[in-house]
N, C-alpha and C positions, 0 to 999 in steps of 0.2 A: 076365842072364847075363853074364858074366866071358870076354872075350876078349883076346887082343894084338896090339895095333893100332904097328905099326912099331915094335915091340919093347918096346913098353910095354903093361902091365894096365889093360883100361878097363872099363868098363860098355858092355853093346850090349841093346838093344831091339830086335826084327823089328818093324817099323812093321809095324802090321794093327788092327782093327777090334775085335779079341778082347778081353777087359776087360783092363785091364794092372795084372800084378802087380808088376812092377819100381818100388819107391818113388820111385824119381831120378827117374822117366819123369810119375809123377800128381803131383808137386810141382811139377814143368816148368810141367802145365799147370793147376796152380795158380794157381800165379803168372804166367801168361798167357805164357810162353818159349816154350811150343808151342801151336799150336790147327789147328784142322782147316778150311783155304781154303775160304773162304765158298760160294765158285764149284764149287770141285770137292771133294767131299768124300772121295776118295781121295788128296789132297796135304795133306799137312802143311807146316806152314809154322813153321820155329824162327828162333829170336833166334841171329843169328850175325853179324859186320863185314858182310856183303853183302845180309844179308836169306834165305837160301837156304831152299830149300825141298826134300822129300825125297814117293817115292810108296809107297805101299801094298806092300809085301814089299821094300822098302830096309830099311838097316839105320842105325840110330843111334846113334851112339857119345855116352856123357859124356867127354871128357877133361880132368883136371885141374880135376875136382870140379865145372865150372862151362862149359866151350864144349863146343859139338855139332858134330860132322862126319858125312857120310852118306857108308856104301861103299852102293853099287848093287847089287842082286842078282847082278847081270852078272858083279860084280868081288869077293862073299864070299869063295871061296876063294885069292883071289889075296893079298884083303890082311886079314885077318883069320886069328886062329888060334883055336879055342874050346879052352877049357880043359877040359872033358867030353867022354865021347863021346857021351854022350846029347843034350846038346847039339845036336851035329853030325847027327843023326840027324832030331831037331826041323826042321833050318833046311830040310831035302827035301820036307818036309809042309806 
């Protein structure tokens, strides 16, 4: 799904469990850029400067085709704007 992330169009994934249709997201981990913490299998863990790692209804951002950031559940509506309103409707369920 297509969101705007500080004023720019990104890519976002709801991290969760469910098969993923988002292509950017199943080449990540492909290519081994994301995979699911060995220890806890509701943390994800992606390729980013710090090593960072994101949980289970966080959300994922591609930006600029190639780094990841994670907004918090906590913080979707604050810093994210979804481009549908279907969308928006998805991210409550």
């Amino acid at each position: 799904m297509q969101a705007k992330y500080r004023g720019q169009l990104v890519e976002v994934w709801k991290i969760s469990h469910q098969p993923i249709r988002e292509i950017w997201v199943r080449h990540a981990f492909e290519q081994a850029r994301l995979s699911w913490n060995e220890w806890n299998k509701n943390v994800l863990n992606f390729e980013s400067i710090s090593g960072d790692l994101a949980l289970v209804g966080d959300f994922l951002i591609q930006k600029d085709g190639k780094r990841f950031y994670v907004v918090s559940r906590d913080n979707v509506y604050r810093d994210l704007v979804f481009i549908d309103e279907e969308t928006n409707f998805e991210i409550e369920n």
